[in-house]
C-alpha positions in Angstrom: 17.9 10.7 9.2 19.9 7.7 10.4 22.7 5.9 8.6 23.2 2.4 8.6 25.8 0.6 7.0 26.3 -3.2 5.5 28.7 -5.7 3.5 28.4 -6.9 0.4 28.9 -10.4 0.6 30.4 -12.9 -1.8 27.4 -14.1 -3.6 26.1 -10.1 -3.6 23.6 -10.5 -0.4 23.6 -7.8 2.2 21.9 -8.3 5.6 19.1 -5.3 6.9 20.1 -4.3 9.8 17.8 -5.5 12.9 16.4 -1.4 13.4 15.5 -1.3 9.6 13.9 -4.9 9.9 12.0 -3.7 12.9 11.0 0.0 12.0 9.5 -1.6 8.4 7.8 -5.1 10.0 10.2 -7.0 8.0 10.4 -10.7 8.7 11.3 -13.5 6.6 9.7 -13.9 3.5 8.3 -10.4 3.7 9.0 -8.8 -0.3 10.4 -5.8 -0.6 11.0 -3.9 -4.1 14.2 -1.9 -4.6 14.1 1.8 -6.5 17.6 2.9 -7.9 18.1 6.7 -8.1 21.7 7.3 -9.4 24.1 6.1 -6.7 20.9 5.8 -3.9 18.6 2.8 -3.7 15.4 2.6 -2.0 14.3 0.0 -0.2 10.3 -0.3 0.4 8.3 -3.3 2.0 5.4 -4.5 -0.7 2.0 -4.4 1.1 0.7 -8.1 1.6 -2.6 -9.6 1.1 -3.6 -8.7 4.6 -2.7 -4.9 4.3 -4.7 -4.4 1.1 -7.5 -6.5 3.0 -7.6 -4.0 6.3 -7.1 -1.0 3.5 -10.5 -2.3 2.0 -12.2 -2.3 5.2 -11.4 1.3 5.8 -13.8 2.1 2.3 -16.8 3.1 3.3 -19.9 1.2 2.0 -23.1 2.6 0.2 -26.2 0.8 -1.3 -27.5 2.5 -4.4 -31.0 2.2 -5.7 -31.5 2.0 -9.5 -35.2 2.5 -10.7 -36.0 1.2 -13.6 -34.4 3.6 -16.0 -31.3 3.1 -14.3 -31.5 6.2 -12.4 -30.4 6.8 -8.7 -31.5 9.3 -5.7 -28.6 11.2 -5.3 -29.8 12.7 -1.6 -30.0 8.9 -0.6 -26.6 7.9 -2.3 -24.4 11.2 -1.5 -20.7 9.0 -1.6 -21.8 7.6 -5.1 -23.5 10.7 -6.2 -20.0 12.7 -5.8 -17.9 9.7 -7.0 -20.2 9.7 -10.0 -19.8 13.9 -10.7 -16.2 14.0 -9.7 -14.4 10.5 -10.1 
């Protein structure tokens, strides 16, 4: 683990240091949240629109075919077929 260190400053801002900004993609604007754990706080980068777009691109994609009773082939839909048994 490395240490950093920072400075409070009069209106209670404290600057990320350049390796932390770097190592986390942080630029301006970016949102962060902030965890408090006794005397630690945690300091995570907030996924943005385009990181929860890529994430959905990583789902893989099934089409499912209802009959009319609103049942499905489960050899022809495996992915939904175990989604559907285990959740």
């Amino acid at each position: 683990m490395t240490m950093f260190t920072g400075l409070v400053s009069q209106k209670g801002q404290v600057v990320i240091p350049a390796t932390i900004r770097k190592a986390l993609g942080l630029e301006k604007g970016t949102k962060v949240s902030f965890e408090i754990n006794n005397d630690e706080v945690t300091i995570k980068k907030l996924p943005t629109a385009l990181d929860w777009s890529n994430l959905m691109k990583q789902i893989p994609i099934e089409e499912v075919e209802f009959d009319k009773n609103g049942h499905y082939d489960p050899k022809k839909s495996p992915n939904f077929h175990d989604w559907m048994v285990n959740g």
